[in-house]
C-alpha positions as CSV (number, residue, x, y, z in Angstrom):
1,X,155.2,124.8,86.7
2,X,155.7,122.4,89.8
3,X,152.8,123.2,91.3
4,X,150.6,122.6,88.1
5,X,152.9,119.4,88.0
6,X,151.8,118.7,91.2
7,X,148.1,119.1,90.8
8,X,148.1,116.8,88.0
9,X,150.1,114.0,89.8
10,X,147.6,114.7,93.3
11,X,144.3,115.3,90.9
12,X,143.4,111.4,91.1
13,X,143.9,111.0,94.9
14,X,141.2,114.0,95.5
15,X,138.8,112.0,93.1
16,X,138.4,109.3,95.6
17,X,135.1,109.1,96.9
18,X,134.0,109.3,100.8
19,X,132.4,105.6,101.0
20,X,129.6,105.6,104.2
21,X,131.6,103.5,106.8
22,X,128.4,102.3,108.8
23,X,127.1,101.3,105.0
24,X,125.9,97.7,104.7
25,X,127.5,96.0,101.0
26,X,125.4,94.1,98.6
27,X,124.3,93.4,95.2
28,X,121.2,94.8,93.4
29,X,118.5,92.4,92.0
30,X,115.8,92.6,89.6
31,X,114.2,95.9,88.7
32,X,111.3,96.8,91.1
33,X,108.1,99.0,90.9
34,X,109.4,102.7,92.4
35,X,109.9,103.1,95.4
36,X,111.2,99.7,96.1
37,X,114.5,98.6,95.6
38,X,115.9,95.0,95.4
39,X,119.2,94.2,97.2
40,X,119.9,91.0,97.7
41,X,116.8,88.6,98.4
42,X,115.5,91.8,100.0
43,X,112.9,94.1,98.5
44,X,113.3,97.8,100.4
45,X,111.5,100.7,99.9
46,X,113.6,103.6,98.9
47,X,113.0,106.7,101.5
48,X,111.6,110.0,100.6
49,X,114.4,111.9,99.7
50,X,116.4,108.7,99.4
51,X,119.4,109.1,96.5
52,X,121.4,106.8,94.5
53,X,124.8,107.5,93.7
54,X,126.4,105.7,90.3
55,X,129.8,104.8,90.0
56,X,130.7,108.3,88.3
57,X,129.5,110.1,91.8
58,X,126.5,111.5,89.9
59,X,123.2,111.1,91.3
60,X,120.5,108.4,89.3
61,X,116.9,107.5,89.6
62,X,115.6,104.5,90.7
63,X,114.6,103.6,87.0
64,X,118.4,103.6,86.3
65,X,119.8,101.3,89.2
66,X,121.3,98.1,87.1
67,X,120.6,94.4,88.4
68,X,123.8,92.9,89.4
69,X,125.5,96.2,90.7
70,X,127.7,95.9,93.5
71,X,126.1,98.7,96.1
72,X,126.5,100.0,99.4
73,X,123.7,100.7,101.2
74,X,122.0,103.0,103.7
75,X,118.9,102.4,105.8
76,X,117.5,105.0,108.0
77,X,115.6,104.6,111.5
78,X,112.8,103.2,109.3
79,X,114.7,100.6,107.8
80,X,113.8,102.6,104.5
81,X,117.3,102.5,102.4
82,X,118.3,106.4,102.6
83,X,121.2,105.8,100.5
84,X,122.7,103.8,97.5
85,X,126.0,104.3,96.3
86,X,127.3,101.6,93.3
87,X,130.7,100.7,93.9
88,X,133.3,101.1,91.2
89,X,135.7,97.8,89.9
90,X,138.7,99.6,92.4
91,X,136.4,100.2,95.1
92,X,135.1,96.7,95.6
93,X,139.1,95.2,95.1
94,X,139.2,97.9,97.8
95,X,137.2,96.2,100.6
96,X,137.5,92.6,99.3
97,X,135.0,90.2,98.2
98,X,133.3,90.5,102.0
99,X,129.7,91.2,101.8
């Protein structure tokens, strides 16, 4: 019984996601023509193989990125955006209103 009390008291700590450190933060814009990608003023073109992670941790299409979403953001050696993750309400109190 204490360790099943234990798991469920240490269940949400494990839930927390691994955010990319070296991850530039910013907020998605209008819907764009696959594979680009607007963050910011920016338009970027999404990288083969590029994925976009929604605030659940589940994996989305480019057709399903919301404008307005808080993101962090990936580019590769390209500057092709390799990765996208959208930042939940507690993970944006997390690192602040820097951008």
């Amino acid at each position: 019984m204490l360790l099943l009390a234990f798991l469920v008291f240490a269940a949400p700590a494990w839930a927390q996601r691994a955010l990319p450190a070296e991850a530039k933060r910013g907020t998605t814009g209008e819907r764009q023509m696959f594979p680009m990608v607007q963050i910011g003023k920016e338009n970027l073109r999404l990288a083969p193989g590029g994925i976009i992670i929604n605030s659940n941790n589940l994996s989305i299409t480019q057709g399903q990125l919301l404008p307005g979403s808080e993101v962090l953001y990936q580019l590769d050696r390209n500057g092709e955006v390799q990765r996208i993750v959208i930042l939940t309400p507690e993970e944006q109190a997390r690192l602040g209103t820097k951008k």
